[in-house]
Every structure is written in structure tokens, then in C-alpha cells.
Backbone as ProteinMPNN parsed JSONL, in Angstrom:
{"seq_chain_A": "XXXXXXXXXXXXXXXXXXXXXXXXXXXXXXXXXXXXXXXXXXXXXXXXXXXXXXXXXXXXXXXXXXXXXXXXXXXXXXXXXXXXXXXXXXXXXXXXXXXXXXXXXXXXXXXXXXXXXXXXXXXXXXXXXXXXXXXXXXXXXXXXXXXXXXXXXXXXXXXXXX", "coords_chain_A": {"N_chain_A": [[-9.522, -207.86, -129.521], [-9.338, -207.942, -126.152], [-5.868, -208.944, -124.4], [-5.411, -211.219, -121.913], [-4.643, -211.375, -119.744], [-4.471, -208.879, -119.501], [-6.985, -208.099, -119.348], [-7.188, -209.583, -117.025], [-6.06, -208.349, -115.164], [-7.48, -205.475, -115.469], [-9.93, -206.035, -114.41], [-9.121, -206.618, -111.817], [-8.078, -204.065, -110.973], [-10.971, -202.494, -111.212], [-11.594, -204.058, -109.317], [-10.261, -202.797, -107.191], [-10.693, -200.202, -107.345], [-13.204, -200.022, -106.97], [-13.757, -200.88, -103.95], [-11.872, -199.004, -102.789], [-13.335, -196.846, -103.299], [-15.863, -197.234, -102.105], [-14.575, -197.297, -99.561], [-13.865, -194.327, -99.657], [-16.519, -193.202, -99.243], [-17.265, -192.501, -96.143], [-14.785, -191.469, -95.922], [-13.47, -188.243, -95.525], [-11.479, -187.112, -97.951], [-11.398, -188.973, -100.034], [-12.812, -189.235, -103.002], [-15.71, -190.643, -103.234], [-17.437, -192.274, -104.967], [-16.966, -190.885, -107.558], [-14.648, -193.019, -107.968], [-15.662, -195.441, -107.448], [-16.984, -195.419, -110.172], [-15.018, -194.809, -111.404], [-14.141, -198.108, -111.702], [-16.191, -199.435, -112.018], [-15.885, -198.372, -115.1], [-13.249, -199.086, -115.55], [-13.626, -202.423, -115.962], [-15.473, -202.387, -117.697], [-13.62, -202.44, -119.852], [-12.778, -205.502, -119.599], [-12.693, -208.438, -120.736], [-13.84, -209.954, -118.926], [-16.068, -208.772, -117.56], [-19.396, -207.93, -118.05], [-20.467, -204.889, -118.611], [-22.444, -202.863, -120.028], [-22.452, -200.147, -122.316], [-24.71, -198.049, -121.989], [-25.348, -198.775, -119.415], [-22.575, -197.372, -117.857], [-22.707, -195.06, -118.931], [-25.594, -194.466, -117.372], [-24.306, -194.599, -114.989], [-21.839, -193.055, -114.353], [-23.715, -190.43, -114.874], [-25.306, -190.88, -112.354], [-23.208, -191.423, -110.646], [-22.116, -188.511, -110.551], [-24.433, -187.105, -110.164], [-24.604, -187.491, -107.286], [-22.152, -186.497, -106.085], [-22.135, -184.001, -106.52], [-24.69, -183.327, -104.768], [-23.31, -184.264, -102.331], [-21.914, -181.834, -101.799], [-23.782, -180.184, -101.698], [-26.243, -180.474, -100.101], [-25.132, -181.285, -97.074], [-23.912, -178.83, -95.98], [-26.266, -176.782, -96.698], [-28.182, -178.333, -94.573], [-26.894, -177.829, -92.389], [-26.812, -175.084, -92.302], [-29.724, -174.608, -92.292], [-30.263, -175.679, -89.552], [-29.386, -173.994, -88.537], [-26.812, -173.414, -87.801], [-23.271, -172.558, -88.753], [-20.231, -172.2, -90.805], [-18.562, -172.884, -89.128], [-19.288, -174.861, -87.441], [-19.729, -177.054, -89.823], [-17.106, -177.019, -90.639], [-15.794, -178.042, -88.61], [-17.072, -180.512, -88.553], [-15.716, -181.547, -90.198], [-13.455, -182.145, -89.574], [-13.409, -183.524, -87.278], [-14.198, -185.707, -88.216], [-11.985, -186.767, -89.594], [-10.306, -186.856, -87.096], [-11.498, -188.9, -85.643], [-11.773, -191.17, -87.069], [-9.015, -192.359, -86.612], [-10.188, -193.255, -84.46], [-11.962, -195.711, -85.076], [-14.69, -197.318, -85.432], [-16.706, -195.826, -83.504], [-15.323, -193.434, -83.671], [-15.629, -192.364, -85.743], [-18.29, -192.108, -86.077], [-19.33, -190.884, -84.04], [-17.135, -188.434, -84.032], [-17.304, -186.725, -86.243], [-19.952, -184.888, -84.949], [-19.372, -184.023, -82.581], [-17.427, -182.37, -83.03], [-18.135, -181.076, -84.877], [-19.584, -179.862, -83.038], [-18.039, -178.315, -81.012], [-17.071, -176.527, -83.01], [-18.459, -175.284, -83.051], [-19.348, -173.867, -81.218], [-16.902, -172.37, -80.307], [-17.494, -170.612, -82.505], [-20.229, -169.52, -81.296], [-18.97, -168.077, -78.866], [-19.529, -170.201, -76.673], [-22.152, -170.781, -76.537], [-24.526, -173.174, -75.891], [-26.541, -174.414, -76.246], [-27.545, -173.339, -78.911], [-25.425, -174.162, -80.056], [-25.58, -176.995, -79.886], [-27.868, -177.553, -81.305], [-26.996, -176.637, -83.829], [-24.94, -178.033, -83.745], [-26.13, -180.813, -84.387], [-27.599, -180.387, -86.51], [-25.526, -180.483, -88.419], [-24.174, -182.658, -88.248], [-26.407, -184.948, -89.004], [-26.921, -183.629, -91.772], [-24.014, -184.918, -92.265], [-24.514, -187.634, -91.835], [-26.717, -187.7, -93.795], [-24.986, -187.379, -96.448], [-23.074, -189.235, -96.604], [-24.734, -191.261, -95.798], [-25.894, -191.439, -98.821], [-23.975, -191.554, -100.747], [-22.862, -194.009, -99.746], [-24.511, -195.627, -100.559], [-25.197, -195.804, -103.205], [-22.481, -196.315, -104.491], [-22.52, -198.912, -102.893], [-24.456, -199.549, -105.135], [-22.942, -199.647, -107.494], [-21.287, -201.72, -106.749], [-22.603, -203.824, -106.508], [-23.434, -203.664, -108.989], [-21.005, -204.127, -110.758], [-20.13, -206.95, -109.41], [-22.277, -208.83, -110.484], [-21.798, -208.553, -112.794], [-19.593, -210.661, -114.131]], "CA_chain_A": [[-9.7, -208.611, -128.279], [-7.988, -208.088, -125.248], [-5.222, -209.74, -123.96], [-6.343, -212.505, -120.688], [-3.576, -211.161, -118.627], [-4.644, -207.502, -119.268], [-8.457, -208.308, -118.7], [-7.493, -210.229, -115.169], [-5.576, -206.545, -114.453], [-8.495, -204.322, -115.292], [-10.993, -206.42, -113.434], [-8.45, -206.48, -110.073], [-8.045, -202.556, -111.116], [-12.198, -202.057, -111.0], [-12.089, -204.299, -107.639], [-9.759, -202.334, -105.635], [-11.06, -198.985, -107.222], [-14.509, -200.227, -106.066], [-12.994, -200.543, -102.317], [-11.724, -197.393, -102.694], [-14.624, -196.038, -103.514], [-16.332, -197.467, -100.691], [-13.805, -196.38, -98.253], [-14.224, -192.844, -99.955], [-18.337, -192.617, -98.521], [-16.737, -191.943, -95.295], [-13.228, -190.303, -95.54], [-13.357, -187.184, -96.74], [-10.259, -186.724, -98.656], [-11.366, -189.669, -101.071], [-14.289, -189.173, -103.905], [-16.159, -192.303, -102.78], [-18.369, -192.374, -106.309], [-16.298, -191.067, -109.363], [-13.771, -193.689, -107.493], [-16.197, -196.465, -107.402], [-17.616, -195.431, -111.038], [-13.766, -195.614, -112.108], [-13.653, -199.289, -111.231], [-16.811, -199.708, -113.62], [-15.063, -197.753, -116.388], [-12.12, -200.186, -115.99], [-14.175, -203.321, -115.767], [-16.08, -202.195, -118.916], [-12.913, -202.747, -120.716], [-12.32, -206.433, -119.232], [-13.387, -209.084, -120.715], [-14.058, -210.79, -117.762], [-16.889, -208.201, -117.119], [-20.281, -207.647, -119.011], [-20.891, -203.853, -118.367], [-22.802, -202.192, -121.366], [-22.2, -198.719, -121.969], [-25.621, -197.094, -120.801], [-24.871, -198.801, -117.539], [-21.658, -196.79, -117.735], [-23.569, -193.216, -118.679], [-26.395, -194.269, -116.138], [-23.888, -195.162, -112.995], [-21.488, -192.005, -114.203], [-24.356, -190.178, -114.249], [-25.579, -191.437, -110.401], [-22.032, -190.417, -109.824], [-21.777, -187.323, -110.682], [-25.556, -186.036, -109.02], [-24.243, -187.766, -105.713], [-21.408, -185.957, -105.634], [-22.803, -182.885, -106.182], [-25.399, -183.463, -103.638], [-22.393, -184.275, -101.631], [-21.226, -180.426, -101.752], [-24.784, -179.011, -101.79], [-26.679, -180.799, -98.635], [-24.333, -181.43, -95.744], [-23.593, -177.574, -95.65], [-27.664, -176.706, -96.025], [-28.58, -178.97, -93.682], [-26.274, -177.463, -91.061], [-27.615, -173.749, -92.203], [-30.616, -174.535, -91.629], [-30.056, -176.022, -88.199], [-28.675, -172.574, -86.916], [-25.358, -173.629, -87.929], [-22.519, -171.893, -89.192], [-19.5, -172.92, -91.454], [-17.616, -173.421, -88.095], [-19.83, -176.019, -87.303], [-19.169, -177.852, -90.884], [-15.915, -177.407, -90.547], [-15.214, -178.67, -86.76], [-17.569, -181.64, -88.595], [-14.937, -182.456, -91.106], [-12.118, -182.031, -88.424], [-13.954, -184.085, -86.33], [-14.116, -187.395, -88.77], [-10.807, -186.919, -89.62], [-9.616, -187.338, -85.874], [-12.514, -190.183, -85.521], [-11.11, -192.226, -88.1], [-8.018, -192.668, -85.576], [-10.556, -193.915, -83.43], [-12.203, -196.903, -85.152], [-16.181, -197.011, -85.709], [-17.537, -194.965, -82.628], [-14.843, -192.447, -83.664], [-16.065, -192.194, -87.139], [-19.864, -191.36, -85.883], [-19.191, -189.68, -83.317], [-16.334, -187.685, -84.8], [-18.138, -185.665, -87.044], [-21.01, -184.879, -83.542], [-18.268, -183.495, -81.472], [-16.723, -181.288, -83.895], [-19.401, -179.234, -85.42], [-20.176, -178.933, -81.639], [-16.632, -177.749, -80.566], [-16.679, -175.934, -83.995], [-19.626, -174.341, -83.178], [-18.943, -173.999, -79.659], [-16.359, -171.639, -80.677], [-18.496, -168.967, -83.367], [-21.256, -168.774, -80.673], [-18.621, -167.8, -77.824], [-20.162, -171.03, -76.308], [-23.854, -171.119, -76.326], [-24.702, -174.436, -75.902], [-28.526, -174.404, -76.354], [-27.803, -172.931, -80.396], [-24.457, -175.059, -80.894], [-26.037, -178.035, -79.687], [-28.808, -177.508, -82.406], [-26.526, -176.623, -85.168], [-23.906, -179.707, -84.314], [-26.945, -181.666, -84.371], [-27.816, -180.75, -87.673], [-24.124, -180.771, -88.98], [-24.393, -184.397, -87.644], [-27.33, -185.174, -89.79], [-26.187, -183.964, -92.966], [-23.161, -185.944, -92.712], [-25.26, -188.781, -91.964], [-27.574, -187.763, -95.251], [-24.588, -187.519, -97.44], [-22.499, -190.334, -96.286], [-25.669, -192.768, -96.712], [-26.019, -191.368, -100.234], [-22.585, -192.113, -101.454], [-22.624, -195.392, -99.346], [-25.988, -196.957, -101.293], [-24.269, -195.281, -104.867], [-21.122, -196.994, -104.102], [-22.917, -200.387, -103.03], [-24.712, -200.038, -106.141], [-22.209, -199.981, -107.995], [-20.374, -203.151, -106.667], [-23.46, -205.265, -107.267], [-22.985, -204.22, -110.738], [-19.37, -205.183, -110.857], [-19.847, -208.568, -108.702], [-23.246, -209.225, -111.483], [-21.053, -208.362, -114.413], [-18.847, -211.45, -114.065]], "C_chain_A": [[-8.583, -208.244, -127.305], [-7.051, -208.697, -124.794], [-6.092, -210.946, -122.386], [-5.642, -211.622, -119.869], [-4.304, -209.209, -118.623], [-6.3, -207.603, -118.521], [-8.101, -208.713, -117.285], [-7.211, -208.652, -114.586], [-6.855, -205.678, -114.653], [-9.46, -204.663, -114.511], [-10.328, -206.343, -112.093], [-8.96, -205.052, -109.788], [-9.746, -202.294, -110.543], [-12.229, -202.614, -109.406], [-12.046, -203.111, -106.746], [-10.412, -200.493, -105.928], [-12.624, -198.746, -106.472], [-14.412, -200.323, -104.328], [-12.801, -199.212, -101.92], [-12.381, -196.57, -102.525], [-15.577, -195.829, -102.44], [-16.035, -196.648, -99.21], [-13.992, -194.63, -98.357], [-16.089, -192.231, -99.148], [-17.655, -192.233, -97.431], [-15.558, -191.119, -94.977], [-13.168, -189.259, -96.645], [-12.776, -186.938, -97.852], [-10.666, -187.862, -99.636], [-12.623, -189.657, -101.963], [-14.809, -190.57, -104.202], [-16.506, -192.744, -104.447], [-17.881, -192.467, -107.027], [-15.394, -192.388, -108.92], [-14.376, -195.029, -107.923], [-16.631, -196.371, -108.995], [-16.186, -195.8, -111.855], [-13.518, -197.016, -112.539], [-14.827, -199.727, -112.497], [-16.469, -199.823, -115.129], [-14.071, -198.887, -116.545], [-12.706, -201.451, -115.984], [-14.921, -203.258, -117.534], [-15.168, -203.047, -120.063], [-12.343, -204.397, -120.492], [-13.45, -207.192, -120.123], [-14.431, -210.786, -120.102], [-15.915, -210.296, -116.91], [-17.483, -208.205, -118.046], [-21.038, -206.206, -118.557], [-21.296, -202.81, -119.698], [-22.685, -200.187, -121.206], [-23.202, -197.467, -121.385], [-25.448, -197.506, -119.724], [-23.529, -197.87, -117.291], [-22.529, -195.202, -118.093], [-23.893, -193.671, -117.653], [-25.504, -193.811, -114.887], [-23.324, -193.546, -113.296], [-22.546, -190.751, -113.989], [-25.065, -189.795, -112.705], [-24.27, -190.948, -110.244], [-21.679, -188.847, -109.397], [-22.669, -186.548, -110.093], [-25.146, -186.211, -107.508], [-23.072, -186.734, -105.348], [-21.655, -184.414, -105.392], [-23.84, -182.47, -105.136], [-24.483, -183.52, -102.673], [-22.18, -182.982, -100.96], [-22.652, -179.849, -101.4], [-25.93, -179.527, -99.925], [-26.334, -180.793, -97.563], [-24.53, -179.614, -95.057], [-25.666, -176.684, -95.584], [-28.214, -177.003, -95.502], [-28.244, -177.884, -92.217], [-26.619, -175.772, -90.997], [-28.526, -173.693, -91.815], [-30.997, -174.709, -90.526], [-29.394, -175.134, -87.361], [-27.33, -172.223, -87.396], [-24.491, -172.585, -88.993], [-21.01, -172.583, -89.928], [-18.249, -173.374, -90.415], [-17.666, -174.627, -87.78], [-19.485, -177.57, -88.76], [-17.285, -178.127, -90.649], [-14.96, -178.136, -89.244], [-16.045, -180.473, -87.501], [-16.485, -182.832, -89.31], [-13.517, -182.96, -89.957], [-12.495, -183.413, -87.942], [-13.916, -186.178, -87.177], [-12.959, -187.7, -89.298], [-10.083, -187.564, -88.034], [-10.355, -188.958, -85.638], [-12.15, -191.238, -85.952], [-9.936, -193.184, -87.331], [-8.912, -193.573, -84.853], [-11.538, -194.66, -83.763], [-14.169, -196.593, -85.341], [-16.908, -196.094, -84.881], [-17.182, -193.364, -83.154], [-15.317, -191.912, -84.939], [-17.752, -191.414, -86.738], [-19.819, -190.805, -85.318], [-18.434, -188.517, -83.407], [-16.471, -186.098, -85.287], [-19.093, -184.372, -85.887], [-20.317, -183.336, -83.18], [-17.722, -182.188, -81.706], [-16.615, -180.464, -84.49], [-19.584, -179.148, -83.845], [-18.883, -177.928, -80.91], [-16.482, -176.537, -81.595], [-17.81, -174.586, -83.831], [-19.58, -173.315, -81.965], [-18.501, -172.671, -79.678], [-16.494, -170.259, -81.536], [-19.137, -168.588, -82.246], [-20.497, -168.572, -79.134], [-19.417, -169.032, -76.574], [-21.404, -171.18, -75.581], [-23.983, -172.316, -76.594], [-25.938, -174.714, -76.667], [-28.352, -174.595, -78.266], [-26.545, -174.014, -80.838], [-24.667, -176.586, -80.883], [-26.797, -178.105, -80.858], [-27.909, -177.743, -83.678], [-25.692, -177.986, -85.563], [-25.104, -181.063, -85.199], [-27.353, -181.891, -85.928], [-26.8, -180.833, -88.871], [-23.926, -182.284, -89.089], [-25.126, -185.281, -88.862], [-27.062, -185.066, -91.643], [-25.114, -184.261, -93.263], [-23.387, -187.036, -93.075], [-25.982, -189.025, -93.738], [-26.315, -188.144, -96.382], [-23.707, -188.717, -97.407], [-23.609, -191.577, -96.698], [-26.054, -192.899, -97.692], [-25.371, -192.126, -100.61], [-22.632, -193.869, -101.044], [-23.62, -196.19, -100.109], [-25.757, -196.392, -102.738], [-23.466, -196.317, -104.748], [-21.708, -198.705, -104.194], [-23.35, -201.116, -104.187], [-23.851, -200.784, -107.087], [-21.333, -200.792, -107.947], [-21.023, -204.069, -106.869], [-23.262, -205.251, -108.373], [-21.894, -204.878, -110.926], [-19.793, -206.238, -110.946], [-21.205, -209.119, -110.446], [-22.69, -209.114, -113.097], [-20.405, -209.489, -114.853], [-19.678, -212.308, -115.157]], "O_chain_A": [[-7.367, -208.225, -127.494], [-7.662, -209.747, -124.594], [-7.288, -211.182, -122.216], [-6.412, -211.005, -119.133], [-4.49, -208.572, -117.586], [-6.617, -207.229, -117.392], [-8.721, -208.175, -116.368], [-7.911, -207.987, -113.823], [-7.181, -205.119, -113.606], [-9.987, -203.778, -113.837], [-11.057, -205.968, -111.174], [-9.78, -204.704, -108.939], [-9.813, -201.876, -109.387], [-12.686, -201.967, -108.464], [-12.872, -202.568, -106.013], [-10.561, -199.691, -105.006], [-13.068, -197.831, -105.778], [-15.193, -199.668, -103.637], [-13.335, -198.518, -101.055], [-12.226, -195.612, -101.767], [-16.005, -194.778, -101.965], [-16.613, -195.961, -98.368], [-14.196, -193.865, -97.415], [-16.501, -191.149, -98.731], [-17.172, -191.152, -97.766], [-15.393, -190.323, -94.053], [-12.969, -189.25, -97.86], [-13.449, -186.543, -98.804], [-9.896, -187.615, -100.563], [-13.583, -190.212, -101.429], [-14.48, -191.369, -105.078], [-15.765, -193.535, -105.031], [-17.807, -193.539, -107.627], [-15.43, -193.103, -109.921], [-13.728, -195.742, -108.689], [-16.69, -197.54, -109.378], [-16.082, -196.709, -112.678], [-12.833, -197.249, -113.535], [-14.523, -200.198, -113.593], [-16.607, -200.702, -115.98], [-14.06, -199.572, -117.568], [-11.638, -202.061, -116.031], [-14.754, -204.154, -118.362], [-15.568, -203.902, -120.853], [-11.397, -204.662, -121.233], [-14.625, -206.854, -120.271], [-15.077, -211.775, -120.451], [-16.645, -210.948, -116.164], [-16.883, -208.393, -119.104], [-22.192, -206.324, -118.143], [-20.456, -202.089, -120.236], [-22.815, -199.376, -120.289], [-22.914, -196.463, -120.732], [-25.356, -196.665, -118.829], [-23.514, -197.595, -116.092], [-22.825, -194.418, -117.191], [-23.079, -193.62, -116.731], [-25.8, -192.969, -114.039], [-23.974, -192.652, -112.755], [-22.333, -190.033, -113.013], [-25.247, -188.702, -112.168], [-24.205, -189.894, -109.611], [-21.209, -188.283, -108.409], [-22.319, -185.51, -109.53], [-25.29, -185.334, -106.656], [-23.141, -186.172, -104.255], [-21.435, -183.777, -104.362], [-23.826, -181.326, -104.683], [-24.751, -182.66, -101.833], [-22.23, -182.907, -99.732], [-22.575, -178.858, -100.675], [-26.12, -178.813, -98.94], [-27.124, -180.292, -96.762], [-25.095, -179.277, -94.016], [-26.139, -176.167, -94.571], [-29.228, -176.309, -95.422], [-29.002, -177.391, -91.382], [-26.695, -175.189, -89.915], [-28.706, -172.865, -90.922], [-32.001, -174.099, -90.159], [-28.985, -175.198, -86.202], [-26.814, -171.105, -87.417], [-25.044, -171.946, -89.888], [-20.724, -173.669, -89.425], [-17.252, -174.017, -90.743], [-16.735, -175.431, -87.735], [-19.119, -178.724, -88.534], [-16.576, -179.129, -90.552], [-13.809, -178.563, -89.144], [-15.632, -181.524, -87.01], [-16.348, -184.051, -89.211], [-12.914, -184.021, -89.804], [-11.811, -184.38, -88.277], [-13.695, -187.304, -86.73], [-12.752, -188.89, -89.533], [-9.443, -188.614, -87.981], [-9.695, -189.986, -85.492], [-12.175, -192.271, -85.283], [-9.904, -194.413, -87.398], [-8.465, -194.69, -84.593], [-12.409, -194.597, -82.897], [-14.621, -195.448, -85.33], [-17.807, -195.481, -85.457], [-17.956, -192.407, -83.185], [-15.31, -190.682, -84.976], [-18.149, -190.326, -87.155], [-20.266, -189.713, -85.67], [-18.928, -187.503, -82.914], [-16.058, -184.982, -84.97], [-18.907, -183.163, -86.023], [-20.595, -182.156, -83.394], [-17.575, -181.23, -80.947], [-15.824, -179.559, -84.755], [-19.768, -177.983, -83.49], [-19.106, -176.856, -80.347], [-15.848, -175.558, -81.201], [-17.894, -173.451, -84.3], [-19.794, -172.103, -82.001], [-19.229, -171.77, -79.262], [-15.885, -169.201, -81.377], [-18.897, -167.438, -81.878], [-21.203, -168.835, -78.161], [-19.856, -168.506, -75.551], [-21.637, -171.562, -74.434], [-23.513, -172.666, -77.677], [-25.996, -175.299, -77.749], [-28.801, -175.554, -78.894], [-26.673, -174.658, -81.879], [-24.092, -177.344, -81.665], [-26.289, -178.906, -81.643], [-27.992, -178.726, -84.413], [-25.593, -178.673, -86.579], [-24.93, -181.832, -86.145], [-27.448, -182.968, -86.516], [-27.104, -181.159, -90.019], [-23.522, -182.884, -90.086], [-24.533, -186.129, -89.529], [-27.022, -185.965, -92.483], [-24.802, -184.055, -94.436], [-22.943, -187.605, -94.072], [-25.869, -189.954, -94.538], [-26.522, -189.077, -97.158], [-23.664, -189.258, -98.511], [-23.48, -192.48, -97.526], [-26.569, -193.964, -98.034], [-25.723, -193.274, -100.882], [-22.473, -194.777, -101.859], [-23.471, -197.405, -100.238], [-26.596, -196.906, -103.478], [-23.993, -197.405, -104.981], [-21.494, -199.509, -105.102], [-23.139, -202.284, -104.514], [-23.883, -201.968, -107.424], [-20.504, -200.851, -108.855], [-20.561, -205.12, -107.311], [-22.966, -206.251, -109.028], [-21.821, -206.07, -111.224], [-19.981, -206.788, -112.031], [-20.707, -209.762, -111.37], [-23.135, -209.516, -114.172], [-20.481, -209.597, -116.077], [-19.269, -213.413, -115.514]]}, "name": "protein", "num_of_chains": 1, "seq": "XXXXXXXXXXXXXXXXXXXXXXXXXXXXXXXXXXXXXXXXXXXXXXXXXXXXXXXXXXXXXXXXXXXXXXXXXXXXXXXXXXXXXXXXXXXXXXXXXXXXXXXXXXXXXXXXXXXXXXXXXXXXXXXXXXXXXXXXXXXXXXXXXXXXXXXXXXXXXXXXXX"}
């Protein structure tokens, strides 16, 4: 049996890794999922939580295709839209600076930045960098609302585990 005092710590631990996790769907630099699936993993071991271990395969599981989808859509999206890895990469730029600037900067961020990014490969053709931001745009959108309805999942489990 576990200690009480260690169980209250692993269930805080799963909260804030579940936050984390959260905050990770949008900021690049943080792996929204394994982050949020962490917080499971440590919750598992609480006995404050009731998380059985195929819910722990399943969710790691769901973690691990999201993330990979993560890496594999955003960037085919924006190929197929014309786009070029300038464009991806002016996208990531772009939600990095955004972030500074609070919810508009966050959506729009990304927009701006494959278009500036793009802007820049096609000696500034508008017509084709417009297209490609557009679809740079889009699969941010796609993979961001992945991770974000993964992530959510995985805090109803938490909060339902209690």
C-alpha cells in the first residue's frame, strides 16, 4: 500500500502534468500528450485514483498515434497546399512570437509566419504564398485540435478516476 502523503503527491504530480500537457497542444516546445499521458501514469500509482492498466496501454497508445500524426500532417498539409518547409517553419516562428501576444497572437501567429516564411522562398508571390500559408495555417489547426481533444480526454479520465 502506498503511503497517503505519497498518493496526495502523485495525484497533484498527474494534475499539474495534465496542465502541462494541455498547455503543450499549443506550444510547441512542450509534448502536449506523452505529458498529459505522464500525469495518468502517475495517477495510476495513487491511491486516490482508479486508473486500470488497459486504460493506461489504451491512452499511451492514443498518445503515441497523436503524436506521430503530430510530425506527419501539419508538414503534408502545407505540401500539399503549394507550400514549402519555409512556410512550416515561418509557422512555428510565428506561434512562438504569438504566444507573446495572448490568444489572437496564438492563431494568428502561426497565419502570418508561414506567410512571411513563404513570402520569402517564393521571392514574394503572394497569390502561391497566400495558398501555402493558408494551408500551413490549417494543419496547425488539424494538429493542435488533435492533441487538444487527446489531452482533454485524458483529464476526464483523471477528474473520473477520483
Amino acid at each position: 500500500m502506498i503511503d497517503v502523503s505519497l498518493g496526495i503527491f502523485l495525484s497533484i504530480l498527474a494534475g499539474i502534468l495534465l496542465f502541462v500537457g494541455f498547455i503543450g497542444t499549443f506550444v510547441p516546445v512542450l509534448p502536449g500528450a506523452p505529458l498529459a499521458w505522464g500525469g495518468l501514469f502517475a495517477a495510476y500509482f495513487s491511491q486516490y485514483n482508479d486508473i486500470s492498466v488497459n486504460c493506461l496501454i489504451i491512452t499511451a497508445v492514443i498518445a503515441v498515434i497523436i503524436t506521430i500524426l503530430d510530425f506527419i500532417l501539419p508538414p503534408m498539409i502545407t505540401k500539399k497546399s503549394g507550400g514549402s518547409k519555409a512556410a512550416t517553419t515561418g509557422s512555428t516562428i510565428g506561434l512562438i512570437v504569438g504566444l507573446f501576444l495572448g490568444p489572437m497572437g496564438i492563431i494568428l501567429g502561426p497565419f502570418i509566419g508561414a506567410l512571411i516564411g513563404e513570402l520569402i522562398h517564393t521571392n514574394g508571390e503572394v497569390g502561391t504564398s497566400l495558398k501555402s500559408a493558408w494551408g500551413s495555417f490549417l494543419g496547425f489547426l488539424l494538429g493542435t485540435g488533435m492533441k487538444m481533444a487527446v489531452v482533454i480526454g485524458f483529464i476526464v479520465v483523471f477528474v473520473k478516476s477520483f
